[in-house]
N, C-alpha and C positions, 0 to 999 in steps of 0.2 A: 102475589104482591099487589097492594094498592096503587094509587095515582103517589105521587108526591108531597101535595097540601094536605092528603088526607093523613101519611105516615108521618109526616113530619109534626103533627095536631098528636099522631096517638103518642109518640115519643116524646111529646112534652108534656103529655097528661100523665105518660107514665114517671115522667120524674119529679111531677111536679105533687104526684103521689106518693112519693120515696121521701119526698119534704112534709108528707101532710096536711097537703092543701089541693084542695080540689074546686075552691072556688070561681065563677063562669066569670069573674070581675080580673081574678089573679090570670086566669088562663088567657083571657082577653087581651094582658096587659103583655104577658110575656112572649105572646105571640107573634112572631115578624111579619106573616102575611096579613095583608090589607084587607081580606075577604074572609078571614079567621071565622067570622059570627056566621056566615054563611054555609062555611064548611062543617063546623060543625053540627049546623041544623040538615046536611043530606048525612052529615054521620049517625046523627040521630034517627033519621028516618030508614038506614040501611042495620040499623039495629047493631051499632058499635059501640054507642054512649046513650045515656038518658040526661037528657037535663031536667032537673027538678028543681024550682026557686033560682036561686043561685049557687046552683052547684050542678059540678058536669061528673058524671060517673061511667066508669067504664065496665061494658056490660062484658060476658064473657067472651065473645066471638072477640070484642075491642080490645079486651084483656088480652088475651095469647096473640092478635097480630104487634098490639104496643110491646109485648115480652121479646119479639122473635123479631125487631126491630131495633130494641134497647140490647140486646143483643148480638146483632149483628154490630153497631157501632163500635161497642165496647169491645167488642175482640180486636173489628177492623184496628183501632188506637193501640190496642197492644203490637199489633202485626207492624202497625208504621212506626212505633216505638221501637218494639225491639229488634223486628228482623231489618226494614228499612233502612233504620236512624234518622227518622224525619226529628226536624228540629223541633219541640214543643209547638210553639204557633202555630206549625202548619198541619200538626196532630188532628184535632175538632174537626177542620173545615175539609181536610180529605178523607175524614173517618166519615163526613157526611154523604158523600158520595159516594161513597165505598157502601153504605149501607142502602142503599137503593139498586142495588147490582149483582151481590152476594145471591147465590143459588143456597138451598139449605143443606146442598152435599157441598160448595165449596165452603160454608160456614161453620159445620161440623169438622174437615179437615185442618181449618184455621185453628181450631180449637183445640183439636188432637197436635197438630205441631208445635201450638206454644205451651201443651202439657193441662191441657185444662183448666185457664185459670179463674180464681176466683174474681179478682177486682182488677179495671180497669186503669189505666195511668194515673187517673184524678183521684184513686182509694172507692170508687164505686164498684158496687155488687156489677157482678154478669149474671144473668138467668141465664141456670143450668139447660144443658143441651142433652137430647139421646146418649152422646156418645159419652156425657160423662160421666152416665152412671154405670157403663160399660169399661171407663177407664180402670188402669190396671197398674201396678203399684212400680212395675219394671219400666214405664214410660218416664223417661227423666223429662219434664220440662227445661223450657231452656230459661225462663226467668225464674231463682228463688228465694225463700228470704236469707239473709245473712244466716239463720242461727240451723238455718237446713245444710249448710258446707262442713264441710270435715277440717279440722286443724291442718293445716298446711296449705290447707285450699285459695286459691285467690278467686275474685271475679271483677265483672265491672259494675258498679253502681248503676241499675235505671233506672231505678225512681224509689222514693221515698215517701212515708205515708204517714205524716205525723198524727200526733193526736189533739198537737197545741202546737200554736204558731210558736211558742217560746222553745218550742223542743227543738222544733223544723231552726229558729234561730241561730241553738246552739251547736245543732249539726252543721250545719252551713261555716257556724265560726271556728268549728273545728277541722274546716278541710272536706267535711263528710259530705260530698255534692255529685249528681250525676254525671254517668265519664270519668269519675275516680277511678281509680285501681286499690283495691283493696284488699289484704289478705287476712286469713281467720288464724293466728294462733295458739289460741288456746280457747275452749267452751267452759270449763268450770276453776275456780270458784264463779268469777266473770269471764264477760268474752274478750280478749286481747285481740285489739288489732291494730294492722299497719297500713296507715293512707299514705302515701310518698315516704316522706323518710322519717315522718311520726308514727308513734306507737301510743295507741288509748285502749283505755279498760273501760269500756261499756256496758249498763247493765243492761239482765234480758227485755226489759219495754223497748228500750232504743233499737237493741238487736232485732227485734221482730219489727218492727219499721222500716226498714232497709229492705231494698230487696236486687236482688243481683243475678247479673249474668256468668254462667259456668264460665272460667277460661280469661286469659286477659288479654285485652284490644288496646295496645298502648298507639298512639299514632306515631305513624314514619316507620311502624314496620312490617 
């Protein structure tokens, strides 16, 4: 692992990659350290980035540390999401710490115990790990989407991954919010289900949206 300013630089190139933009104006702007222009000219020199004109690129060595960085945050946010229960807000800011700590054998196990998954709290990609391609089809995760449950099944809501702020709207007006109790049932024609003491027919976009916990955590018991 690097210094801090420098992983904290490749993490934001990395996402800022994921948007399409690699400009040395944009990276400049979104950066929170006051010596950002600095940094990246000894990242430049240790052969992690190229800057050309205006634009910063990530060479490969920069590549696989930003990967195995963007990585480690985004599992850590699932781990303080699902197994912790950190409250939303304090998800980011202790996934940031979390990722400058993680060994790549405690990173791999995070991985293995939340089931492999693909996207982060916020609907963001993880870059795949060793261990996932070694993953095995008898490992239940413990977060998954609504439409992976069997009829009768309940779980609890952790998060939802709209694809339009109107959708995310209409869930939310319907009860459908994280910390819900939810159960599956019926899967065909639609999927049937019950939030408290409502029953909705949702179709499968909505259903693969959702995604939940095996099991139900009601409070007070």
């Amino acid at each position: 692992m690097g210094n801090e300013a420098t992983d904290e630089l490749l993490e934001l190139l990395w996402i800022l990659r994921e948007e399409g933009e690699d400009r040395l104006t944009e990276v400049l702007q979104a950066a929170e350290a006051a010596n950002a222009e600095e940094t990246l000219r000894n990242m430049a020199r240790e052969g992690l980035i190229n800057l050309r004109s205006d634009r910063v690129i990530l060479r490969q060595e920069g590549k696989k540390r930003a990967e195995e960085i963007v990585r480690r945050h985004r599992l850590a946010e699932r781990l303080l999401w699902e197994v912790l229960e950190l409250e939303q807000r304090y998800i980011h800011p202790e996934a940031c710490r979390f990722e400058h700590i993680l060994s790549p054998e405690v990173t791999e196990s995070i991985c293995t115990l939340l089931g492999h998954p693909h996207i982060c709290p916020h609907g963001k990609p993880i870059p795949r790990g060793e261990c996932c391609t070694k993953f095995k089809t008898e490992v239940k995760p413990l977060v998954v989407r609504l439409i992976d449950l069997e009829a009768g099944e309940e779980g609890t809501i952790t998060f939802i991954v709209p694809r339009s702020h109107s959708r995310l709207d209409r869930l939310l007006a319907l009860g459908i919010t994280p910390g819900s109790v939810v159960k599956l049932h019926q899967k065909r024609p639609s999927y049937v289900i019950q939030v408290g003491e409502t029953e909705l027919a949702v179709d499968d976009e909505i259903a693969h949206d959702i995604y939940v916990k095996r099991g139900i955590e009601r409070k007070g018991q």
